[in-house]
Backbone bond lengths (Angstrom), bond angles and torsions (degrees), N, CA, C in turn:
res aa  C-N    CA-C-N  psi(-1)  N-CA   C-N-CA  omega(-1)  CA-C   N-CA-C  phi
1 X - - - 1.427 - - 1.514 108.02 -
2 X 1.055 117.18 127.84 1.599 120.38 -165.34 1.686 99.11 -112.40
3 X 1.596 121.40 161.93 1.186 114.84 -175.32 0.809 100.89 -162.53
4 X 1.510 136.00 129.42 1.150 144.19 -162.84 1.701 106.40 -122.25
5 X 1.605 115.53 116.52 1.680 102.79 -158.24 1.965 92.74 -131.00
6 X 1.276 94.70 122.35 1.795 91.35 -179.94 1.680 81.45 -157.90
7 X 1.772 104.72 144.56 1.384 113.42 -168.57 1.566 123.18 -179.26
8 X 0.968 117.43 113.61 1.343 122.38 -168.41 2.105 97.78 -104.20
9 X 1.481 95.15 134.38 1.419 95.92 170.91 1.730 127.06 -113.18
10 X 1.158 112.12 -135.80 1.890 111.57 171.74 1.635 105.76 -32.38
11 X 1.109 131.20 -145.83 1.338 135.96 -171.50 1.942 84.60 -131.79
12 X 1.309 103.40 118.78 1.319 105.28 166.67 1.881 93.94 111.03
13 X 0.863 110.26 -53.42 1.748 99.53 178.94 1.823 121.26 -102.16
14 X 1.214 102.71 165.68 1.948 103.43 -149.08 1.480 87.38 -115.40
15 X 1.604 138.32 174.83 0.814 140.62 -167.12 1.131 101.58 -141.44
16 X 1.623 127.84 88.72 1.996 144.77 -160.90 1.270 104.81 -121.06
17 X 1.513 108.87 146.88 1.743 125.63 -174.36 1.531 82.50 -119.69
18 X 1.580 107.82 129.15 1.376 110.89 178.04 1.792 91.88 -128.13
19 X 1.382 103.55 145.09 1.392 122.23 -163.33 1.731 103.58 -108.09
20 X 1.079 120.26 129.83 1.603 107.98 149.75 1.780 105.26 -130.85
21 X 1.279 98.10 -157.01 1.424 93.51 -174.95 1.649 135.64 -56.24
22 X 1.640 84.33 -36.14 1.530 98.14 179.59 1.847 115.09 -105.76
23 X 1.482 95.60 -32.61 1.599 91.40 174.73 1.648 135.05 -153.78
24 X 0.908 129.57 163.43 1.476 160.44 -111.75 1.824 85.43 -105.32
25 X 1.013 146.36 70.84 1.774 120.81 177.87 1.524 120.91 -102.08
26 X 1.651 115.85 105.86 1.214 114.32 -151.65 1.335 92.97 -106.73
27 X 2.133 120.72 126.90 1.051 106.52 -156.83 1.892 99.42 -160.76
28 X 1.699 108.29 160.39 1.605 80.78 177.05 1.691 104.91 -103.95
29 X 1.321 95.39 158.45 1.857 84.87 -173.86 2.020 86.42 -119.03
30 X 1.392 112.94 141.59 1.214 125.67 159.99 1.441 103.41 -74.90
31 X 1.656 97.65 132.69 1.515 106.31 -172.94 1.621 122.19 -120.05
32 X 2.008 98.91 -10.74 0.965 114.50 169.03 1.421 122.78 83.40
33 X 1.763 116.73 -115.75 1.453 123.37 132.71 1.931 121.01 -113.81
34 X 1.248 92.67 42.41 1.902 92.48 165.70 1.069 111.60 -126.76
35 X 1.079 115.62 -151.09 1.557 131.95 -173.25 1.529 118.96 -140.97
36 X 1.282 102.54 137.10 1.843 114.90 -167.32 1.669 88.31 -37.47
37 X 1.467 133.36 -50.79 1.631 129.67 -175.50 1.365 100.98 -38.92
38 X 1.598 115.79 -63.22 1.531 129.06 -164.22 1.438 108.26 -26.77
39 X 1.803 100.41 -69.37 1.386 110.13 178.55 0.994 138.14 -65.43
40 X 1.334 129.66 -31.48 2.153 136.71 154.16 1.052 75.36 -67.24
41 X 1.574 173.05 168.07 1.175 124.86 11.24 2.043 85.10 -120.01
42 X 1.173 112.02 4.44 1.662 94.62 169.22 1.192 122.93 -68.98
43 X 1.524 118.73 125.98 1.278 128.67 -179.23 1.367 119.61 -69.18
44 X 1.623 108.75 -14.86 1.491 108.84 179.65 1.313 119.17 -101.51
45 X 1.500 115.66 7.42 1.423 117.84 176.05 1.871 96.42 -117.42
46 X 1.690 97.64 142.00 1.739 109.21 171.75 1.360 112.69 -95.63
47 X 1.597 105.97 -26.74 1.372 111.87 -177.27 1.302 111.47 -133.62
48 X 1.374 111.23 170.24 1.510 108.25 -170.21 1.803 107.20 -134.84
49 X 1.015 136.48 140.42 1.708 126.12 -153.20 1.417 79.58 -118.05
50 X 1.747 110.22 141.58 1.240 135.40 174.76 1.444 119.31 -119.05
51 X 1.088 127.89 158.88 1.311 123.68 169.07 1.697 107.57 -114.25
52 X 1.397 104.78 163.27 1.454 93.86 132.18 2.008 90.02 86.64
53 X 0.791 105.19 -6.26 2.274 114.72 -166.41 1.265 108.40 -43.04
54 X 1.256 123.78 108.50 1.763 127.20 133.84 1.361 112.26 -71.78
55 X 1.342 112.66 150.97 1.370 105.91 -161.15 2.187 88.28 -141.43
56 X 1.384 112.18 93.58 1.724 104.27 158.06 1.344 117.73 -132.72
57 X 1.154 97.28 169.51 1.759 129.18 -171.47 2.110 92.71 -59.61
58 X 1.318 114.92 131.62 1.358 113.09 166.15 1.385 119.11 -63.31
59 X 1.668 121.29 -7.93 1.404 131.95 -173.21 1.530 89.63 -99.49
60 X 1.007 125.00 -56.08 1.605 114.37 174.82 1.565 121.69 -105.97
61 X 0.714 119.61 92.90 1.686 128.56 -159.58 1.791 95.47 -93.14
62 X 0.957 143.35 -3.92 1.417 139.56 150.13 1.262 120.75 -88.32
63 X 1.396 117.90 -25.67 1.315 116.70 173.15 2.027 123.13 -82.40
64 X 1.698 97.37 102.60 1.692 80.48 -172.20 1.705 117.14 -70.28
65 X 0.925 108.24 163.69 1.861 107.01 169.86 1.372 114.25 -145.02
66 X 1.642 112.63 30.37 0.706 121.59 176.12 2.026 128.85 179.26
67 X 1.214 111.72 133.87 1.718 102.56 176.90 1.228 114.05 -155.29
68 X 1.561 122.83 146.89 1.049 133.63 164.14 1.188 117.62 -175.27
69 X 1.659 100.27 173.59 1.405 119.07 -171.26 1.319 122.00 -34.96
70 X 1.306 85.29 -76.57 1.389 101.84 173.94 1.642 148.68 -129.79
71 X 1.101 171.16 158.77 1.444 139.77 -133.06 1.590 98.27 -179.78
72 X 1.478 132.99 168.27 0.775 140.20 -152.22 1.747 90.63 -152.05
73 X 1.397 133.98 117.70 1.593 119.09 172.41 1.767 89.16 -132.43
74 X 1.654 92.56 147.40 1.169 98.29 177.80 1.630 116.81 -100.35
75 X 1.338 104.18 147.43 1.549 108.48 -145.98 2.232 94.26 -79.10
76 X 1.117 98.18 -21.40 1.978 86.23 -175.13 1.495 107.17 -82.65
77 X 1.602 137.74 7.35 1.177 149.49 157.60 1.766 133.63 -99.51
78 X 1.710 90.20 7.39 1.415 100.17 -169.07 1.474 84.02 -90.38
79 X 1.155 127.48 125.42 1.563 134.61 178.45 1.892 95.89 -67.71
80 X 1.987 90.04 -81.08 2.339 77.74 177.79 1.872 78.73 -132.96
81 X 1.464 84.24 -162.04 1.447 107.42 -179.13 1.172 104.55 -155.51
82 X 1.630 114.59 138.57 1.349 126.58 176.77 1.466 108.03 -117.90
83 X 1.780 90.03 128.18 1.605 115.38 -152.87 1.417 104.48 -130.48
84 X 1.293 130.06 -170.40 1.770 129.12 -157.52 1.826 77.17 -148.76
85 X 1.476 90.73 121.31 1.961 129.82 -170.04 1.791 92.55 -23.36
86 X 1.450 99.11 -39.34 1.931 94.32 -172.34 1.353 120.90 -72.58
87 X 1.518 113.56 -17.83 1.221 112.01 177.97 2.041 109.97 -103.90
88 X 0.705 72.94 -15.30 2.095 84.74 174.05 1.476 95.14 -51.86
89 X 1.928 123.33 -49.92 1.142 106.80 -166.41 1.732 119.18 -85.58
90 X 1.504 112.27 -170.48 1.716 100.76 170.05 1.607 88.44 -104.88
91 X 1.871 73.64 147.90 2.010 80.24 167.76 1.460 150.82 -44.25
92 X 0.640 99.42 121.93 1.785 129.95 -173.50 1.533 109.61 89.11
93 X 1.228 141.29 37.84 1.177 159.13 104.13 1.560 116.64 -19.83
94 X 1.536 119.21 78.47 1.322 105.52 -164.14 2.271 100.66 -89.50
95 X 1.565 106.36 -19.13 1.713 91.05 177.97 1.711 89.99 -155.35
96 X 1.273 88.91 170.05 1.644 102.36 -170.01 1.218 94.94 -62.66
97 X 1.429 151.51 -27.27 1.154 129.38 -166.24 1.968 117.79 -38.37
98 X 1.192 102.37 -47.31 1.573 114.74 176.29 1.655 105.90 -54.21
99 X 1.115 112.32 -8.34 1.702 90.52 174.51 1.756 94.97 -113.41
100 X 1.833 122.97 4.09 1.215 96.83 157.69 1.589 93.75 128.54
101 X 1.639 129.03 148.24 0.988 162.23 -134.74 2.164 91.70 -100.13
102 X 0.708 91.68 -67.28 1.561 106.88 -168.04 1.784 104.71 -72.67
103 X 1.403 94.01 148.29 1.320 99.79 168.52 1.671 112.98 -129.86
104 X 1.847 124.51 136.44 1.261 107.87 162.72 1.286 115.98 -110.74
105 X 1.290 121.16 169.89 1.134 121.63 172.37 1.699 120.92 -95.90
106 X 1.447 115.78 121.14 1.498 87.80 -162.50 1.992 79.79 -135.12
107 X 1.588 77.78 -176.03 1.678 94.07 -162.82 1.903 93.57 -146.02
108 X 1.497 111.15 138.45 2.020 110.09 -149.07 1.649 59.34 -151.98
109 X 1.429 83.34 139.93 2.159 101.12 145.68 1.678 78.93 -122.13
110 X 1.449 89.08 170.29 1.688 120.42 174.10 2.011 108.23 -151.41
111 X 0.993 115.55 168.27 1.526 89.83 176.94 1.345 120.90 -47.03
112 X 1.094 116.04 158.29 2.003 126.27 166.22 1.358 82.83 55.90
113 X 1.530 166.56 -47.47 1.317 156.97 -153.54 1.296 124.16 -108.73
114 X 1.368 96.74 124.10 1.722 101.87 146.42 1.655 131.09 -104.26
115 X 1.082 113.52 143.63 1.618 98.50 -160.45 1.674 83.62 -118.39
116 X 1.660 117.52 178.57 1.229 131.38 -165.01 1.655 85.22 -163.30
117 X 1.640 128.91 116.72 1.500 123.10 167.38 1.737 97.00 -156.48
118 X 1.649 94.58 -154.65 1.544 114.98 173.88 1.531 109.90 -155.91
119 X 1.650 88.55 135.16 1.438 112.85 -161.76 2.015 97.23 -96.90
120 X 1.081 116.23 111.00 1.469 131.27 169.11 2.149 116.37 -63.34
121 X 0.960 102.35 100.20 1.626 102.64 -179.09 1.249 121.20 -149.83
122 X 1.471 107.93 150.49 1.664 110.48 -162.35 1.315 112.14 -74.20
123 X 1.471 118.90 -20.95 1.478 123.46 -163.01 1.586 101.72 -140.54
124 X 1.421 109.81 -153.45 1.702 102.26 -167.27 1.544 86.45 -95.36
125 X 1.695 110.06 155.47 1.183 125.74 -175.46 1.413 125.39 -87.07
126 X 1.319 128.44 117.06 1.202 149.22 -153.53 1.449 116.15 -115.01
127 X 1.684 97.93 71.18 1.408 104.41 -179.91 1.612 149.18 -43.62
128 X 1.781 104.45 -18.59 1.627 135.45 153.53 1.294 101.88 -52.15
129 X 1.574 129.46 -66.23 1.204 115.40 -162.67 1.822 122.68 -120.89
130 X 1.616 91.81 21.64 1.551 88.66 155.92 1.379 116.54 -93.09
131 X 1.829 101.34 -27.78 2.097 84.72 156.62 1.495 132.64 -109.91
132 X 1.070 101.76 3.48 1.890 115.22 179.95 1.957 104.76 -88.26
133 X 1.408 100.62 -44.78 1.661 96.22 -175.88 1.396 125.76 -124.88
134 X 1.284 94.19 15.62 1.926 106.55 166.43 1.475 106.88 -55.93
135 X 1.194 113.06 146.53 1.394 112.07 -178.26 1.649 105.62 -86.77
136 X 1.596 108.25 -53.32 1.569 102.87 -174.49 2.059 116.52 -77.14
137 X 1.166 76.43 132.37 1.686 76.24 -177.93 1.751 130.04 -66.41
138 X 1.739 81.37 0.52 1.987 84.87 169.30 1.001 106.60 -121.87
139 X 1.682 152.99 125.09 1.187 145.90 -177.81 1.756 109.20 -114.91
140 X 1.200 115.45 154.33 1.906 128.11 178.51 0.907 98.14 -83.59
141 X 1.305 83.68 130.01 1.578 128.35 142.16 1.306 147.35 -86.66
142 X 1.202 165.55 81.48 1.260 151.90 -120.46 1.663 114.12 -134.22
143 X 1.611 120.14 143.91 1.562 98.87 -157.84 1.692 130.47 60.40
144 X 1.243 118.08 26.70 1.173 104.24 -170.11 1.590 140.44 -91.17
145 X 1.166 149.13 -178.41 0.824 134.70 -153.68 1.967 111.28 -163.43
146 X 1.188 121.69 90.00 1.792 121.90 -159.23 1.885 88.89 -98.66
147 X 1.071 104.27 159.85 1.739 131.17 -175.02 1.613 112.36 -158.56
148 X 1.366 109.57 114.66 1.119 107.21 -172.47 1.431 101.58 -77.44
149 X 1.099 128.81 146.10 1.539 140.54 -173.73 1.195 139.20 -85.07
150 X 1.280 104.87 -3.27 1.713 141.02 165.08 1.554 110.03 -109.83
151 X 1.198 117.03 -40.56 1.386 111.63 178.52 1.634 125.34 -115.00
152 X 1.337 99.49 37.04 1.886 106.40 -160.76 0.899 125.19 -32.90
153 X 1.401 118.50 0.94 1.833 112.50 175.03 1.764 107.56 -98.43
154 X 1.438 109.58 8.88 1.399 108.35 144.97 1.159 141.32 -146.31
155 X 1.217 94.06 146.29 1.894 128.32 -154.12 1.307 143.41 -71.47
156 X 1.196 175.11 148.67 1.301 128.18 132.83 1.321 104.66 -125.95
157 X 1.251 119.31 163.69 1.704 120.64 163.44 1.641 98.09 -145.72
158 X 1.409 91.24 174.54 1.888 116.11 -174.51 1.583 87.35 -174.32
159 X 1.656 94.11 148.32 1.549 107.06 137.64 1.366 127.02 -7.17
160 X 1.206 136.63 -60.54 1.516 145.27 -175.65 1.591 100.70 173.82
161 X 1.730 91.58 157.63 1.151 127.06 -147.63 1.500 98.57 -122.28
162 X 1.608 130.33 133.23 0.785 131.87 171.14 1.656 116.11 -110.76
163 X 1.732 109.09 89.75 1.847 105.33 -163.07 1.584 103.31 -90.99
164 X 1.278 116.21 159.13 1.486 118.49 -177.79 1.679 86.61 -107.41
165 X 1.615 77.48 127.46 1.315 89.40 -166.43 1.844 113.26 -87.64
166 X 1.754 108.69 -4.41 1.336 113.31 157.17 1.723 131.46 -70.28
167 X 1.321 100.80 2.68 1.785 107.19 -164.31 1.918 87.66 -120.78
168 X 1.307 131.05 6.22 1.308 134.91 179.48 1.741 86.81 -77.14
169 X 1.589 86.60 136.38 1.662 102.31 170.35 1.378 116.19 -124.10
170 X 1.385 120.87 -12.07 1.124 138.93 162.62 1.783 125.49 -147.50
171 X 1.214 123.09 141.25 1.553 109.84 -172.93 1.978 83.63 -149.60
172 X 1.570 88.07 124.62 1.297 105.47 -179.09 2.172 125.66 -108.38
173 X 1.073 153.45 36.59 1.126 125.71 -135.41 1.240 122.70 -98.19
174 X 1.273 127.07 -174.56 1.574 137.45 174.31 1.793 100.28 -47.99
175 X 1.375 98.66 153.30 1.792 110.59 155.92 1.220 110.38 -74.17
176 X 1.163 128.79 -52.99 1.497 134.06 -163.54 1.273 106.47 -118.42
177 X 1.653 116.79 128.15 1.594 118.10 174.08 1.297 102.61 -93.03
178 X 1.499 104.48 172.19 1.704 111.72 -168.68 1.983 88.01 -101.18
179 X 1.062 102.10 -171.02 1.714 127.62 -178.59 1.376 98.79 -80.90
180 X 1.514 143.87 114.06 1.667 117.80 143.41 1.103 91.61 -57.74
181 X 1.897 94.06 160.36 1.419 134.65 170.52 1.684 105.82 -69.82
């Protein structure tokens, strides 16, 4: 079952599917003036307050088991998050060009996940230190594509993907990147 989730809500809050190992939390986050990046990648927040929560199992992702107002998720268990291209970046980031000319194609498990995307970079990609010495702890994804790993016939995609790049257990990519547009 594949699912394709991109969503803008009230004026001021975004409409994000945040993943952890076991489940699915589809929710709106007030963003203010930043960007869903801004907030996973603040070092001074542990948690991040949601509104708005569906709450399912990554094995059954239609089935809810859960809702409410409001919720509290902690940001070093959010496996990724699927976000809409404007909020993937940090503020005032108006196009991917700033993360770089080239694109690779790479392939990450994380728990319960395998992901399938493209990594944006100015130079050749340096798999040591796009996850050992990145500074922000969520890095883009672009085109992407999640598979739960127990249940591979379900899916998800969005616009871009926001993966924590501390819960990566493997990160695989292309030899050769293509041209961004």
């Amino acid at each position: 079952m594949k699912r394709t989730i991109v969503g803008a809500g009230p004026r001021g809050y975004v409409t994000v599917d945040f993943f952890t190992g076991d489940y699915r939390v589809s929710a709106q986050i007030n963003v203010r003036n930043r960007t869903v990046n801004d907030i996973l990648n603040d070092k001074r927040l542990s948690y991040i307050e949601v509104f708005d929560t569906y709450i399912s199992r990554i094995s059954q992702p239609g089935y809810i088991v859960g809702s409410h107002h409001v919720a509290l998720l902690r940001k070093d268990t959010i496996s990724f998050a699927i976000v809409p291209t404007g909020e993937s970046r940090p503020s005032g980031q108006r196009a991917y060009r700033y993360g770089g000319k080239l694109l690779y194609q790479v392939f990450l498990t994380l728990p319960a996940f395998e992901i399938q995307g493209k990594v944006h970079t100015t130079g050749k990609l340096d798999l040591y230190a796009f996850l050992a010495t990145n500074v922000d702890d969520f890095v883009i994804l672009t085109e992407p594509v999640a598979r739960v790993a127990n249940f591979p016939d379900n899916t998800f995609s969005g616009e871009a993907f926001l993966v924590n790049r501390l819960l990566v257990t493997m990160f695989c990519a292309s030899e050769q990147p293509e041209r961004a547009a």
